[in-house]
C-alpha positions, 0 to 999 in steps of 0.5 A: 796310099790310095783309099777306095770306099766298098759297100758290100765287101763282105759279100762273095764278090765284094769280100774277094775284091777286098781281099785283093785290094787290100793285097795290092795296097789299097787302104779299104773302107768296107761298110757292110750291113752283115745280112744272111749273105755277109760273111766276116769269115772270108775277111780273116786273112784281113784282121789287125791289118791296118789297110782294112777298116770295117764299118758294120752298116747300111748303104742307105744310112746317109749319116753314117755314110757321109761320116766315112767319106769325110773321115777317109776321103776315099779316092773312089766308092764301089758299090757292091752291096745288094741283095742277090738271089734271085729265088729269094726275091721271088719269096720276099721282093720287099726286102730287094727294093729296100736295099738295091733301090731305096739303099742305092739312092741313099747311097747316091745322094751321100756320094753326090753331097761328097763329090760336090765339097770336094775341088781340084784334082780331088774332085775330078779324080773321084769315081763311083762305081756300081757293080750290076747284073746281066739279069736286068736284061732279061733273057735271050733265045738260042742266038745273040749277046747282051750288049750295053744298048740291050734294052733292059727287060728285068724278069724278076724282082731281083732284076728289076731293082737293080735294073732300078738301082743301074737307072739311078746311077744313071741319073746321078750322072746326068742330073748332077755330074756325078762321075759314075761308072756301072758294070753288068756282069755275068754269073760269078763263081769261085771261092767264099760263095755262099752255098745257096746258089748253084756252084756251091750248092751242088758241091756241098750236096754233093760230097753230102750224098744228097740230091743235087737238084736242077730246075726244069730240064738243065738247059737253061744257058749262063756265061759264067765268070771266074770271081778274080777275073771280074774282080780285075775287070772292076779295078780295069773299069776304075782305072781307065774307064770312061764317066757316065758309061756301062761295060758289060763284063763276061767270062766267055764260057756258056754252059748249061746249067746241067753242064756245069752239074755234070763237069762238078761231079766229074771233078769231085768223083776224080778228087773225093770219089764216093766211098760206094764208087757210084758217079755223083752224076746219079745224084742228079735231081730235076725239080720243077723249074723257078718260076719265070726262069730266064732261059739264056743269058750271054755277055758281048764283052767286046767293048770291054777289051776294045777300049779298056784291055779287058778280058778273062784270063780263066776258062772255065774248065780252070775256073770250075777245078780251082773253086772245087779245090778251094771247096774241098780245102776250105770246108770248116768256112762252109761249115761255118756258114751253114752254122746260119739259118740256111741249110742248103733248102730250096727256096724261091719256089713260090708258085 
């Protein structure tokens, strides 16, 4: 049985990766600090299941670490783990650079020391996979698509300490040899997403009767990628990808953001309609925009397919009627999550 090392499994596209790891036999060491976004919840499925082993823990706590990798010997380390949003970013930048900076390099350097023990077959077959963002490339006009040669232009401090982390992984690779591989994704979306961003955030508010808001005028651009298609693209990227290079993973579905408001509502009206009969597109809210909000981002996943197979099975009129339904199937999780210290605010609205 293969062991893979996740950082972060606890999060919304760490705990999906998990989930089916574990479900297509591979024995999961799952280190997760348990912060705000950290849900043990969505692991349920896993507890008393032997092929799961969850540490509670830091990326950047080298000790501990290093004492998984020699207790497990995992094949392979993926590295998840990151504070996400970009708005609580705009509040508190410090608590970013902490763990997609300092905590990557930690992190880094315990997996450096490992590899470096290991001989053999061992050591060539050892892979570290980072898991990043199209957002460290800052934003596009109305025309053109990110590529693995964009220039990255970060415009938030949440962009910029993972574009940090993505040089470092870089650099651990040229410097030392390490077997790195780094994938920048699209928006994700799909089941155990945590309600503060936009998809489950417009759900819950919806079915709430309460505002949905928008920023600005809703025209801002994302590709928006279903959750287990990026999950398959990371064990593609894994398993046949080449050390010490980037792939760009997309879900070729641009909307607007007010496209994907409009589509939820649609979908929610014809399952849950209001009990008034009123369409929950009246619920629509502008607000005044995030401060320095990219307005376009587009993933040119073409390297991705050509040289690895690799592309999304979901459109994003199936992805979008799947998470809804799992919203609406799955509401004692939400409610679970909200028992927290969030509870649907704004925030990142600094001025």
């Amino acid at each position: 049985m293969a062991t893979w090392l996740v950082t972060g499994g606890a999060g919304f596209i760490g705990g999906n990766f998990v989930l089916e790891a574990v479900a297509r036999g591979i024995r999961v060491v799952n280190l997760d600090a348990l912060t705000y976004a950290g849900n043990l919840d969505t692991l349920a499925a896993l507890d008393g299941n032997p092929d799961h082993v969850f540490v509670h823990g830091d990326i950047g706590d080298r000790r501990l670490v290093a004492r998984l990798l020699a207790e497990y010997r995992p094949e392979a380390v993926l590295n998840f783990a990151a504070e996400s949003h970009v708005d609580r970013s705009i509040d508190g930048p410090a608590a970013f650079i902490q763990t997609n900076v300092v905590g990557t390099l930690g992190l880094l350097e315990a997996v450096r020391d490992h590899w470096r023990g290991l001989e053999g077959a061992a050591k060539e077959a050892f892979r570290f996979l980072h898991v990043s963002t199209d957002e460290v490339y800052g934003t596009l006009g109305e025309t053109g698509k990110f590529t693995e040669a964009t220039p990255y232009a970060p415009n938030s401090p949440y962009s910029a300490s993972k574009a940090a982390s993505d040089h470092l992984v870089r650099a651990f690779h040229h410097t030392y040899g390490l077997p790195a591989l780094t994938t920048n994704c699209s928006n994700n979306y799909g089941p155990y997403h945590f309600p503060e961003k936009l998809i489950p955030l417009v759900i819950a508010k919806a079915l709430a009767g309460e505002p949905l808001p928008v920023y600005g005028d809703g025209r801002q651009v994302r590709d928006w990628l279903f959750v287990a298609d990026h999950c398959e693209a990371i064990r593609t990227v894994l398993a046949r990808g080449r050390a010490g290079e980037t792939y760009n993973v997309g879900g070729n579905s641009e909307k607007q953001n007010i496209e994907v408001v409009r589509a939820i509502c649609a979908l929610l009206d014809q399952r849950r309609p209001r009990a008034d009969g009123v369409p929950r597109e009246r619920q629509i809210t502008h607000v005044a925009d995030r401060p320095g909000h990219d307005r376009r981002y587009a993933i040119d996943a073409s390297k991705l397919k050509d040289e690895l197979g690799w592309e999304p099975r979901y459109t994003f009129e199936q992805g979008i009627a799947f998470t809804v339904d799992w919203y609406l199937d799955n509401q004692d999780w939400v409610k679970r999550v909200l028992d927290g210290s969030y509870r649907l605010e704004r925030i990142g609205s600094v001025p």
